[in-house]
C-alpha positions in Angstrom: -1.3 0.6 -13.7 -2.6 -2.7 -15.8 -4.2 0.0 -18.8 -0.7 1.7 -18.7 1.3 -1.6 -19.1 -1.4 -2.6 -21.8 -0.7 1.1 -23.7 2.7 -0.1 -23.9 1.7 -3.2 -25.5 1.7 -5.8 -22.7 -0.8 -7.2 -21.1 -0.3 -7.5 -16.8 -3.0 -8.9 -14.8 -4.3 -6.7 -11.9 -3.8 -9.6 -9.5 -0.3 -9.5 -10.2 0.4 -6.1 -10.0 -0.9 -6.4 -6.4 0.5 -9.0 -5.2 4.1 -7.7 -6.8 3.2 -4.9 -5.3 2.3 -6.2 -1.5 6.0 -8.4 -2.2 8.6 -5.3 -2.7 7.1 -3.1 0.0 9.1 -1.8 3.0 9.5 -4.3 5.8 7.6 -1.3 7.8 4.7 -1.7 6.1 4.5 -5.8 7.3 1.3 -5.6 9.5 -0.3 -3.8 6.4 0.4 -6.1 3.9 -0.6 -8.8 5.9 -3.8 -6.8 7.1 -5.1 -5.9 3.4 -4.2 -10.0 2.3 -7.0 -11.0 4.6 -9.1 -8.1 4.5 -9.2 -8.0 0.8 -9.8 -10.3 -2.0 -6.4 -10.2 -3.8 -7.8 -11.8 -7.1 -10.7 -9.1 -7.2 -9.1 -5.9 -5.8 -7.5 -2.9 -8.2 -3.9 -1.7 -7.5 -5.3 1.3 -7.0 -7.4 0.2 -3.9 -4.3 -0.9 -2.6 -2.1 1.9 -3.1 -4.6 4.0 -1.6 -4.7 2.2 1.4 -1.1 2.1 1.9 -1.4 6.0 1.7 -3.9 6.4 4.1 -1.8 4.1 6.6 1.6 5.6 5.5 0.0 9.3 6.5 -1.4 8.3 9.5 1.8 6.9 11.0 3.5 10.0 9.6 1.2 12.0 11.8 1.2 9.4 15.0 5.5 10.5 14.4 4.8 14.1 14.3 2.5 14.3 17.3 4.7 11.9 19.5 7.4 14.0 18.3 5.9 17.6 19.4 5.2 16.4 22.7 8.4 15.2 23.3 9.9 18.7 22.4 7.4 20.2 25.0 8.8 18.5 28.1 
């Protein structure tokens, strides 16, 4: 995201990117944030660390939904 931001002629440091980033997230996504702020070095890691692991949780609580869901239908 920084070497997009720097194609359009500005210059954002990867540090703030991720902690902008961490800031305007769903209130859902609270125990992640605060999970990845002390897992992580937030000076050192890339966005795209971040985002990633925001996926990966985001999916698996997607499919936690889908399976409490199916066997809720069952019954």
């Amino acid at each position: 995201m920084s070497s997009k931001a720097a194609s359009l002629g500005s210059i954002i440091e990867e540090q703030r990117i991720v902690k902008k980033f961490l800031s305007g997230l769903p209130r859902r996504f609270i125990h992640m944030v605060a999970s990845v702020g002390q897992l992580v070095d937030l000076k050192t890691v890339a966005f795209d660390d971040v985002v990633g692991r925001i996926k990966a949780y985001e999916e698996r609580i997607k499919d936690e939904e889908l399976q409490s869901d199916n066997q809720g239908n069952k019954m």
